[in-house]
Structures are given as C-alpha cells and as structure tokens.
C-alpha positions, 0 to 999 in steps of 0.5 A, a space after each residue: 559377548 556372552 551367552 544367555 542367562 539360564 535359570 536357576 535349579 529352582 526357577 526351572 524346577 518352578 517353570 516345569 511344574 507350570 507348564 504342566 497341561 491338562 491335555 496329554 498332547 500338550 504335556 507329550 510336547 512339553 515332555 519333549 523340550 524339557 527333555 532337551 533343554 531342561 537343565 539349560 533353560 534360558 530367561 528367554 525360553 521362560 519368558 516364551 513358555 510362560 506367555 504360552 502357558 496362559 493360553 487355553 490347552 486348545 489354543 495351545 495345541 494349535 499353536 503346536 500343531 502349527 494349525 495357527 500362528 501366534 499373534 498379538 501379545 504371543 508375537 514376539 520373538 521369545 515365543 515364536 523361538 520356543 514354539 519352533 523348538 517345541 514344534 521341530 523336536 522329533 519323536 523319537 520315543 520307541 512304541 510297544 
C-alpha cells in the first residue's frame, strides 16, 4: 500500500500562491498549515484547500473558526480533513 500522492514543487508553490487571502486571519491560518505541511502536501490536502479558497474570505473565517460547519459541496471528507488540520494547529508564534 502506499502512501498519498504529494505535489510537485510547482503545484505546490502554485496552490500557496492561491491560497492567499485577503483578511490577515485567514492568511495567519493558511501560514500555518503551509508551515507544517508545506513541503508534503498531498492531492487530497489540495483538492480540500482549493474547494475552500472559493469561498468568500468570511465564510471562510467561519468555517476556521469553527462558527459553521461545511455543507453541500464543501462536505466531503478532503475538506473536512484540511479544515481540522487548519483549525488544531496551535499558535505557537512568540508575541513582542
């Protein structure tokens, strides 16, 4: 068996550079995953995040926030995935 299949160097690069947001929470959420799994994002992971990044920045904050849950088109498992890898990373960051 083998393991997921992870993007290119190009497909990711591509799929960051889309996934930037206009509201600084959004993008402090983002940030943080690409951190984590940036070099081994997986076809799934991408496929969740793109169907995510249709989304108003807004819905998007809610769905991060956990103020909402997704549904219809955005309930399927590679986002729901995503959203709870974006949602349990801890901050971690250090505040002056």
């Amino acid at each position: 068996m083998t393991g997921p299949t992870v993007l290119g160097e190009r497909e990711a690069s591509i799929l960051r550079w889309r996934c930037r947001r206009g509201l600084l929470e959004n993008d402090i959420f983002i940030e943080r995953f690409f951190s984590t799994y940036g070099a081994n994002v997986s076809e799934d992971q991408a496929f969740g995040l793109t169907l995510l990044m249709n989304l108003p920045d807004n819905d998007l904050l809610d769905l991060f926030l956990r103020r909402r849950e997704p549904t219809g088109e955005l309930d399927v498992a590679q986002v729901r995935a995503v959203l709870e890898q974006l949602r349990n990373r801890p901050f971690t960051e250090a505040r002056a």
